[in-house]
N, C-alpha and C positions, 0 to 999 in steps of 0.2 A: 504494500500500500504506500500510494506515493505521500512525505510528510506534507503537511499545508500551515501548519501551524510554528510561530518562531513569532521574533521581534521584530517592530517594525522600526527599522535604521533606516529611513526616509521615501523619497519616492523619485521617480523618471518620468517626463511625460506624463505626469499624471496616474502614473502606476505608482501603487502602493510597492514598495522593497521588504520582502522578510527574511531573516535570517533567522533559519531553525534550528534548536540547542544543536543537534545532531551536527551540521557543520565543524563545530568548536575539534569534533575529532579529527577529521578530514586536515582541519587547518593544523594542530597540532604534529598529525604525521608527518606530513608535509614541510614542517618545521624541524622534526626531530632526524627524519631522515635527511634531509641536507644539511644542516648542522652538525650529524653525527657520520657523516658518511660520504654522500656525494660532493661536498662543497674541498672538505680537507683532502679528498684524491684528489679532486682538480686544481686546486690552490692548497698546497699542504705550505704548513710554518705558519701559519697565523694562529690568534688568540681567539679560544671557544666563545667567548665575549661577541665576536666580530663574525663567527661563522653564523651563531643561534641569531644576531638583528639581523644578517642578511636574508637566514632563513626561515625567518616570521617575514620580512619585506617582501620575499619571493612569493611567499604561503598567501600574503594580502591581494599580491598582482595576480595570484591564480583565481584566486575567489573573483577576483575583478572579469577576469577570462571568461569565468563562468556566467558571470551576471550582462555580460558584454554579448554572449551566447543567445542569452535568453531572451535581451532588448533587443536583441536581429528578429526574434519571433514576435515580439511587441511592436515593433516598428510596419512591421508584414501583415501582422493583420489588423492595428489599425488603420493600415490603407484600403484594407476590403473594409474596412467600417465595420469589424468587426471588435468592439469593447473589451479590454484587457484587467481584470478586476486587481491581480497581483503579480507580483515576481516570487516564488522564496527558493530559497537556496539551502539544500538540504546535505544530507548526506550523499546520495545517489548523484547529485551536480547541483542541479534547479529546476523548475518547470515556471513556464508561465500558465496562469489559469487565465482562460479565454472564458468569455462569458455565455458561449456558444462556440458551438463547433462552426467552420467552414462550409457555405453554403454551394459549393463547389468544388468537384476534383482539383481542378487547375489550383484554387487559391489554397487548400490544402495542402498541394505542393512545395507554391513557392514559400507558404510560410513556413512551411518545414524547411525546406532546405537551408534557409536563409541563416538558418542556428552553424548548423556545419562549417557552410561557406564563411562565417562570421571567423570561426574559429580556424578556420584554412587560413584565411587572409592574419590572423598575429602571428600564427604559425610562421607564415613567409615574413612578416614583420619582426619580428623577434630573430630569425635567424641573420637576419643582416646587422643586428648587431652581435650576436655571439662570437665574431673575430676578435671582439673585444678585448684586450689581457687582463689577467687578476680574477676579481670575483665577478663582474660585474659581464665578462663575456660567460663565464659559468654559469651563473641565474639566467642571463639570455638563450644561452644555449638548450637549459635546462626546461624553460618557459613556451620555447619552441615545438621543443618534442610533445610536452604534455597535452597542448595544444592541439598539435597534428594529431598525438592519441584519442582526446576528445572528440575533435572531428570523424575521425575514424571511426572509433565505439561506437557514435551515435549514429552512423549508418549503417551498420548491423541490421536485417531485419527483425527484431527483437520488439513485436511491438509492446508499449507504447513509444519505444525508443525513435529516434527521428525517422532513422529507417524505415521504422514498422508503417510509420505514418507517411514517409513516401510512397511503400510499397503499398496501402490502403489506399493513395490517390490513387497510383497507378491501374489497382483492382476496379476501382471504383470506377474510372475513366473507360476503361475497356468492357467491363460490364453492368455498366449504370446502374447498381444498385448498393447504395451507402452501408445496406446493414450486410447484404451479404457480402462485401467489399471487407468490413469490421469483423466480422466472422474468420475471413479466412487471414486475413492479417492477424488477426489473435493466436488460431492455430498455429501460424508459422512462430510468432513471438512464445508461444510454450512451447515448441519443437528448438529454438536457440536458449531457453532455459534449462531444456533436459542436456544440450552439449554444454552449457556452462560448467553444470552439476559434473559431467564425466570429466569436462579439463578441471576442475576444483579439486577430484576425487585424485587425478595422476598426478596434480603438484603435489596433494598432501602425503601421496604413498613416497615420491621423491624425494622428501622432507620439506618442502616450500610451504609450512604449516601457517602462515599468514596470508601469504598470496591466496593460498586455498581456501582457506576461509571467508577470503575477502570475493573470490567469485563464487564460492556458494552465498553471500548473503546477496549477491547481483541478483543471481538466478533465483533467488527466493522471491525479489522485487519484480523481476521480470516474467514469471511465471503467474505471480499473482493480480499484478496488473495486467496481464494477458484476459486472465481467468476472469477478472470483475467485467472487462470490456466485450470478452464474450458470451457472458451473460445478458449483460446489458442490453445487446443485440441479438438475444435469442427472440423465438418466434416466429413464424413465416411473414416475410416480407410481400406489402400490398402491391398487386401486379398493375402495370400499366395502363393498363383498360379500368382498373377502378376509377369509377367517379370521383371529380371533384366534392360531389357533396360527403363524400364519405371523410374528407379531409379538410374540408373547412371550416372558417370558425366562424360559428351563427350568432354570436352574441357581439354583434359592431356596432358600434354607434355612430349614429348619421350626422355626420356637423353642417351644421347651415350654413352657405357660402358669406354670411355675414357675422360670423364670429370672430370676434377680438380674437388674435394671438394669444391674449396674456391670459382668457380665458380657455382657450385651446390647451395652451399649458398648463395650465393648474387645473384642469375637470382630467387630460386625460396622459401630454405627453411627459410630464414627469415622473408619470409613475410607470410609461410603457417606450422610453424614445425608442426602441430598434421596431414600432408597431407604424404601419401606414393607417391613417384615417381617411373614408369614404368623403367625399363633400355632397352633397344630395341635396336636392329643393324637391318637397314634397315628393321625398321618396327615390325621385329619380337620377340618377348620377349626373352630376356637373366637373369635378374633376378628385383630385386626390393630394395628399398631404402628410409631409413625413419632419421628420425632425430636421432634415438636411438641409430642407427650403426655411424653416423657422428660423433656424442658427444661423440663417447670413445677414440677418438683422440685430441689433443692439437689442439687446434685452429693455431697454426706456422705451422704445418704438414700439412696445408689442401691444401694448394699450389701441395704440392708433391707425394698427393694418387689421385688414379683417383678411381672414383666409383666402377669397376668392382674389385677393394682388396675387396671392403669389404662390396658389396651388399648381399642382400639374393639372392641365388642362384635359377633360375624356376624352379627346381625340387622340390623343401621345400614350393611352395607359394598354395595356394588357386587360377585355374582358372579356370573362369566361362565364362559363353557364355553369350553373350546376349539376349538367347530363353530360359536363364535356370529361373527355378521359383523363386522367393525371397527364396522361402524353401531349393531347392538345393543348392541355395548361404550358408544361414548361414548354413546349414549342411558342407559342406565345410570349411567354417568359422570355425567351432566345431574343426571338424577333424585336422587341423592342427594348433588351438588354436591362431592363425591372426584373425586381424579386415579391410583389407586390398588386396583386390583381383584384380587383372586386369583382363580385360573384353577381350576377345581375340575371331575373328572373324577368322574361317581357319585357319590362322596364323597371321593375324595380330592383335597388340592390337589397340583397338578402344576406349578402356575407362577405368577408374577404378570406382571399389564398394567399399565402406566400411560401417563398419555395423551401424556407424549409417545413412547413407542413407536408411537403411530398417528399423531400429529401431525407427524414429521418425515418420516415416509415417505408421506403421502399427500399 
């Protein structure tokens, strides 16, 4: 189970930063083994004094690698508008919690990727300084590799590992279905926890009685976060030809195209911003309204615009019936590049879609 819980030591971008007890190890080994070992072969003759502050300094730059890691994936998906609730930095590395999954293979992808390549790129930074002489190309040098290892690990198909969730877009892209996409990514991420367990099992017959230990408690984490996400996603997945009405949500409320903003806001989008709202005159759809068009106004002005400045317009929207199939939906979806449709019966609207209402259930 991934930790979520730790201190919170500031924030980035508006992400909350947590640091969870469990790190405090992580940073200590990391200190004791270069102070005690890799620093005095590289640079022998100096005073233990000078080896242990270099290698808490080193220990702090690696944590920083880590969290450097994780704002690649915060960065990534607040451009898909996708809301990033925290950072924390754990034993295992860190994770960012996302406030929602990815409402798309592609964006999936790239925000995965983005963690690796993050830590590819100090990898090759780092090593241009390790010609360094003294101590100072040693931690470089040392910062490099760890780095590049990082990188590396987390492409492992081991989901939830980055990999796993590359290999999940991937799935998911070639056969457009999220949960059985999450399914089979899970399976392969507990199939790289049972080899963790057997290379754990031959360090420690070796006598490598820490290394060993240290990838059987990987493999515990990998195994079991595999297990909970395949659960998650058990159940048979709704097939394509199901209707939209079996997927939509019937409880929307219709805003009159002459609602204050700052009423908009306070009745509904403070408490739902990643929620589109219907705009309707007696019933009938006039256009639509999300939090993206609200936010490029100064929050003083919101008294003084009424929705209908500055909705999307029904002729620019995505709308679907309620007999249409999932597939007519996102095809529509495609077509006008929204994740955000109202559901219009005759003329009246009755409800709204959005994609991931189709996306988590198929």
């Amino acid at each position: 189970m991934i930790p979520t819980q730790g201190w919170t030591i500031g924030s980035l971008g508006g992400v909350e930063i947590k640091l969870n007890p469990s790190l405090l190890l992580i940073a200590f080994l990391v200190t004791y083994l270069l102070a005690s070992a890799l620093l005095p072969l590289a640079v022998p003759g100096l005073g233990a004094l000078i080896y242990w502050a270099t290698g808490l300094l080193a220990s702090v730059i690696f944590i920083g690698s880590i969290l450097w890691h994780e704002m690649a994936h915060v960065i990534m998906a607040q451009r898909f508008g996708i809301p990033v609730m925290q950072v924390v930095l754990h034993l295992y590395g860190g994770v960012a919690l996302l406030s929602r999954e990815p409402e798309r293979p592609s964006h999936e992808f790239l925000i995965t990727i983005a963690g690796p390549l993050s830590s590819l790129f100090l990898a090759v930074l780092f090593s241009a300084f390790s010609n360094l002489t003294g101590l100072l190309g040693a931690v470089f040098s040392w910062l490099s590799q760890v780095n590049l290892t990082l990188a590396l690990f987390n492409l492992l198909p081991g989901f939830p590992l980055d990999g796993g969730r590359v290999l999940r877009s991937i799935l998911w892209q070639l056969g457009g279905s999220y949960k059985v996409a999450t399914r089979q990514a899970s399976r392969v991420g507990q199939v790289v926890a049972f080899i963790f367990v057997a290379f754990a099992l031959w360090m420690i017959l070796n006598g490598s009685w820490f290394n060993g230990f240290w990838f059987l408690m990987i493999a515990f984490f990998l195994y079991t976060a595999a297990s909970q996400a395949f659960q998650m996603a058990a159940g048979t997945a709704l097939s394509m030809t199901t209707t939209v009405r079996r997927v939509m949500r019937h409880d929307v409320p219709l805003i009159e195209p002459n609602t204050p903003l700052a009423l908009l806001a306070w009745r509904y989008l403070d408490h739902a911003r990643d929620q589109a709202f219907p705009i309707a005159h007696h019933g009938q759809l006039v256009g639509l309204i999300t939090s993206a068009e609200v936010d490029k106004h100064p929050r003083l002005e919101w008294g003084k615009i009424r929705v209908e400045q500055i909705m999307i317009p029904a002729s620019k929207l995505p709308i679907v019936s309620p007999d249409h199939s999932i597939e007519q939906a996102l095809n529509a979806f495609d077509k006008t590049g929204m994740n955000h449709a109202p559901v219009v019966e005759g003329e009246v609207v009755i409800g709204m879609l959005n994609r991931r209402d189709i996306v988590y259930r198929t």
